[in-house]
N, C-alpha and C positions, 0 to 999 in steps of 0.2 A: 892171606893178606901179606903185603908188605913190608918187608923192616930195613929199617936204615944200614944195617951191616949187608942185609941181599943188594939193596941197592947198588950201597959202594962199591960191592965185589961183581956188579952186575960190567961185564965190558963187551967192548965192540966185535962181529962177526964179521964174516963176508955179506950176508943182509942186514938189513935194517930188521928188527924183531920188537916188541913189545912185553913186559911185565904185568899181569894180572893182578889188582888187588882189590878189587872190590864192587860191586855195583857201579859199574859201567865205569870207573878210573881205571888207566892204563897209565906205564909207563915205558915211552918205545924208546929204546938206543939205536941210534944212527950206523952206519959203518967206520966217522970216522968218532965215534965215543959219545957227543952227544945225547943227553937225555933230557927229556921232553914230557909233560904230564900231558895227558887229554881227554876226554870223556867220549867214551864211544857208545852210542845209540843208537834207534831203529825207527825212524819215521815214515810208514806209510808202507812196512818192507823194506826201506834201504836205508842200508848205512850211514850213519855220520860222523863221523870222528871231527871233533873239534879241539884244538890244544889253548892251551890255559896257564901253561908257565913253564918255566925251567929250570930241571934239579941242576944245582944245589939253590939258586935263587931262588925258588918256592921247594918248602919244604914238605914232606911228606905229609906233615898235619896242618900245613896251608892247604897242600892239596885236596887233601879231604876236604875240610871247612870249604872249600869254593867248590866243589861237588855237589854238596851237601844244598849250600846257597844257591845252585842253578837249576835245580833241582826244585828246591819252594819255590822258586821263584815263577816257574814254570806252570807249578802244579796253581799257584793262589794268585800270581802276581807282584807278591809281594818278597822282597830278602829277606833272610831268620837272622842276618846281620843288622840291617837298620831297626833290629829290636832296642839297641843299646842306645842310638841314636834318637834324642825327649826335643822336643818345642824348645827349649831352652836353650839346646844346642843349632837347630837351623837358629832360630831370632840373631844370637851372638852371629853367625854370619850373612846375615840379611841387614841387620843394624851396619857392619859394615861396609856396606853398598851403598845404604843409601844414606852414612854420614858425608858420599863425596857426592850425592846425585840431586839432594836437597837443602835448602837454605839455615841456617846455624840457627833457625827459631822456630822453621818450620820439624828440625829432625829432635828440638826437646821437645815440643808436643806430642810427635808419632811417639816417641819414646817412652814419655811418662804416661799417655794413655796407654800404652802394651803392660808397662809395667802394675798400671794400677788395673786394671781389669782382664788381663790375657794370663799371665804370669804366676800368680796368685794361687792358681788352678790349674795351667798346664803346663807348668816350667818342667817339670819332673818328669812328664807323659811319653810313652815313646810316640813319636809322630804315626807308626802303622795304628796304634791304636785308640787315638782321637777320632770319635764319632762325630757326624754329624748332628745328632741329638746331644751329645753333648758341650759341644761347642753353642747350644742352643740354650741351653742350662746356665751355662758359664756366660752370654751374655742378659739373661735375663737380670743380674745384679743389676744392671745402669739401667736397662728398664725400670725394676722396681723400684726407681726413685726418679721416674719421670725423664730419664737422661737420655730418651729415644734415637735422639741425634747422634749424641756419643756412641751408640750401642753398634747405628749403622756404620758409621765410621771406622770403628774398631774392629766390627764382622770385617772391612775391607783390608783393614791393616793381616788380620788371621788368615784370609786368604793370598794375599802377599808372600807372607812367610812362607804358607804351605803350597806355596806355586814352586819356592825357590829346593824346598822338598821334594816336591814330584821333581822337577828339572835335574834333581841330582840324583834319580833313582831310589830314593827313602822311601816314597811311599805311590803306589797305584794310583791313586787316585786321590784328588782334592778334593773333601769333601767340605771346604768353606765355600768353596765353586753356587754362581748364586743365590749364595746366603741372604742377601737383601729379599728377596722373596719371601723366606720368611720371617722376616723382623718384621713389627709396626710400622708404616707410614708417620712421618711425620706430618706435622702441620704445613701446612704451607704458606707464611707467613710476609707481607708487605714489609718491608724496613718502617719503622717509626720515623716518624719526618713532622718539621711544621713548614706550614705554608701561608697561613694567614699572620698578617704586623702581627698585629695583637698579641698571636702565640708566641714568634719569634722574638718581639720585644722583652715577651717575660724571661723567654729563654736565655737571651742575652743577660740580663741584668742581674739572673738568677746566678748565672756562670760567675758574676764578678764578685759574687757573695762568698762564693765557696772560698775555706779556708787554708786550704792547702796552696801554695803560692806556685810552683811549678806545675800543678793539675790546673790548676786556672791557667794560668799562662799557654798553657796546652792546648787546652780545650778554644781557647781564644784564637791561637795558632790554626785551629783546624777550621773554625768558622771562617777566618780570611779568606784559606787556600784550597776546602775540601779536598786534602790529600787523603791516602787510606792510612789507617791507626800503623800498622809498619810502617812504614815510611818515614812517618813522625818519630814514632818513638826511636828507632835506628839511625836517625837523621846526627850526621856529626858536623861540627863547626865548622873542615874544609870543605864542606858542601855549597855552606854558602860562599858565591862571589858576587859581592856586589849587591844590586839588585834583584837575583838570581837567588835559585836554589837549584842546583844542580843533582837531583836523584840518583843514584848511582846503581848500575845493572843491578849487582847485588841486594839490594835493599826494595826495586821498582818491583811490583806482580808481573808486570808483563815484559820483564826480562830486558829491558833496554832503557837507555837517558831519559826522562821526563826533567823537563824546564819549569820551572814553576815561578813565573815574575812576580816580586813581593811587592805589593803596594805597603803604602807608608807607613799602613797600620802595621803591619806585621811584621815590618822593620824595627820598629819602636818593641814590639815585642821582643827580638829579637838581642837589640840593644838591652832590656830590659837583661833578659838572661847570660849576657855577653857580661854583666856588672855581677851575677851572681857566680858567675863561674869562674871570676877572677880573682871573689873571697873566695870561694870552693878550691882553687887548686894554689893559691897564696902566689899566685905571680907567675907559676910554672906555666909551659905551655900546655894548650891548653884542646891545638886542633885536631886532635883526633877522638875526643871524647863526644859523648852525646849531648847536645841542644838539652835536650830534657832528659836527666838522667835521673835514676833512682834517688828512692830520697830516704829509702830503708835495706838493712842489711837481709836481702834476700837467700833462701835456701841454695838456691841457684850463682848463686855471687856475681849475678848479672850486672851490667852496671847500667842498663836501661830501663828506663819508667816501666811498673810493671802492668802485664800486657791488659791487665782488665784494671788500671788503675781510672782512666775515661771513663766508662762506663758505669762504674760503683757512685764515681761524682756526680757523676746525671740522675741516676737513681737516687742517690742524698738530696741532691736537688730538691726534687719530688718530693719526699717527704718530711723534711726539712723546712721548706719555706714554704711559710703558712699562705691561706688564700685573701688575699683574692691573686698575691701573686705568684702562686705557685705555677712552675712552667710546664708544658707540656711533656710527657713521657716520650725522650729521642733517643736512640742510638747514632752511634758515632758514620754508622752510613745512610745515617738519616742526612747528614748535614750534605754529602753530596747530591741526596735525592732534593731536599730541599734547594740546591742550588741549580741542580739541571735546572727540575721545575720555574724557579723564575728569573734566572735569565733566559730561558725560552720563552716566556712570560713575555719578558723585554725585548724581546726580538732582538736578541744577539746571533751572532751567526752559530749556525748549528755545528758546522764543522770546527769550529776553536773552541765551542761548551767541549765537543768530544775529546779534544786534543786535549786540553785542560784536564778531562778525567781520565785522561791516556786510552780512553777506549776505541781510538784506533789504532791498523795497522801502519806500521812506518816502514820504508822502503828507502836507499838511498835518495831518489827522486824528491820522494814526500817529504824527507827531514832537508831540502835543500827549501823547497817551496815555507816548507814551516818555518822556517828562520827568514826566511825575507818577505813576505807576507801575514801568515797566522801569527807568528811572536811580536809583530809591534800592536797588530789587533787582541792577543791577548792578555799582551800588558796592559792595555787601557780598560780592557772587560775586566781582570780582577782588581784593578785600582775601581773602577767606578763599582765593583760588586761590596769592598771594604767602604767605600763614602755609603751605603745601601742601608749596607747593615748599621752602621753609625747611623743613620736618619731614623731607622727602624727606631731602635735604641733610646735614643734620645724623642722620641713619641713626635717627628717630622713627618711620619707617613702613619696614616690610619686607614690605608686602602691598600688596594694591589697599588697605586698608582705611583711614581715619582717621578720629579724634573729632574734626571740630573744630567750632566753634560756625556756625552758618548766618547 
């Protein structure tokens, strides 16, 4: 074997010659001094010398250890180096990737489900030896308490990671690689929605009940506009112009400007919260803060309404207010289901219900036609959808049916 004095004292010939030290490492010096590590083998009968560094930049006991490394790697697959290398360590550089690649709400959710369910159990792990069955193990927690949804979710986030793993050479094989296979089926479940007065009226009136002033206010807001709960809640002051709420890419699901024309109900709401935000910041300015901002000191020190604070109020709702008027059980994309449904109902045009719930695509073209066409049409459909739900409300309509002006 080799030692670092034979090395040193190893100098240049009239050929190039080579040094023996060990299970296929060589180390050859050039003519003009040069020295060069390489591994020479035998595949199929012939030769192969492949070089791998150069003394004095890799050192004798690098050279081993990367010998040693192409070697397993060959024989298993896998590097006897990415032993050291635990789930903890790929996460820390997958987390950030996709702090620049995803939205500042959607990357605390990935986040805090990794950490409460992935973490816990394999922070420590080397990535070669995370199994498949046990990665199966590790999500049955959120199983066992019904959280099926979560569980598949979170399988997808573990394969993620363990994608950015294999890509970096850590490990053979991803074995999170169609894990949904074998997780539970979830339900498959319609959004909760109302559609008949009757339910919607109670709906309405049940919302004015609730105690919380900014959750009601909210919830009010969303009835107007059927926006989606981000939106709302991310929604800040400079947004609004005018009669207008101007969506902004950032804050929109579908990555671009959504116009939202506010009828006069939701202006007043508006104004409503424009008086609260004035005691709230004592006069300071005020427009870059959130319309509906938190109303408790969050773990997070977020400073927007929190993300299931809607939701919880609808459920109190329910249980809460006794019958006969108790209101129907909705979620917050019920109110958009609910509103496709009757203004199609109403024979409004099908292409501004869509543009309204932003589920079309826009193209320079189409966003030319939408502002001179669709936006004076759907300013009049969401002002006469707010007089709708005011009639609803106030117990003016006791059928699908209503007069009101188009």
């Amino acid at each position: 074997m080799l030692t670092n004095t034979a090395i040193a004292k190893a100098a240049a010939k009239e050929k190039d010659y080579m040094l023996f030290d060990g299970d296929g490492l060589y180390l050859r010096i050039s003519t003009k001094g040069k020295k060069k590590w390489l591994i020479r083998s035998f595949v199929g009968g012939r030769e192969r010398k492949v070089v791998i560094g150069e003394y004095p930049v890799m050192s004798l006991q690098e050279a081993r250890r990367e010998r040693d490394d192409r070697k397993m790697k060959a024989r298993t697959g896998m590097s006897i180096r990415n032993k050291t290398v635990t789930f903890g360590d790929v996460f820390a550089r997958w987390l950030k990737k996709k702090e620049k690649a995803v939205s500042p709400d959607h990357y605390k959710i990935i986040k805090r489900r990794i950490e409460m369910y992935l973490l816990p159990y394999l922070a420590n792990r080397p990535v070669v030896e995370i199994s498949r069955p046990e990665l199966l193990e590790v999500l049955q927690h959120p199983i066992e308490r019904g959280l099926i949804d979560t569980a598949r979710r979170t399988g997808a986030l573990a394969r993620s990671i363990l994608d950015l793993a294999f890509d970096g050479g850590e490990i053979g094989l991803n074995v999170a690689a169609d894990l949904s296979r074998s997780l539970p089926e979830w339900e498959v479940r319609n959004f909760k929605s109302a559609f008949d007065p009757r339910e919607v009226r109670r709906l309405l009136l049940a919302i004015d009940c609730y105690p919380r002033q900014i959750v009601r206010y909210a919830l009010r807001m969303v009835g107007y506009t059927f926006v989606r709960r981000s939106e709302l809640r991310r929604a800040t002051w400079a947004e609004i112009h005018e009669d207008e709420w101007h969506i902004p890419v950032v804050h929109a699901k579908k990555k671009r400007i959504q116009i939202v024309p506010l009828s006069r109900q939701a202006l007043e709401i508006l104004d409503a919260m424009r008086r609260i935000a004035q005691i709230r910041w004592k006069g300071q300015p005020f427009e870059d803060k959130p319309i509906f901002p938190s109303t408790r000191n969050t773990p997070s020190g977020s400073p927007y309404m929190g993300i299931s604070a809607m939701e919880v109020a609808l459920k109190w709702l329910v249980v809460h207010v006794p019958a006969p008027d108790t209101p129907p059980l909705i979620d917050l994309h019920g109110f958009r289901h609910m509103a496709s449904t009757l203004l199609h109902e109403h024979h409004w045009d099908h292409e501004a219900i869509e543009r309204q719930l932003s589920h079309l695509k826009r193209d320079k073209t189409e966003a030319t036609y939408d502002k001179s066409k669709l936006l004076p049409l759907r300013r009049r459909m969401m002002q006469w959808w707010a007089d709708y739900l005011d009639a609803v409300k106030e117990g003016r309509v006791d059928s699908g049916d209503i007069e009101l002006m188009k």
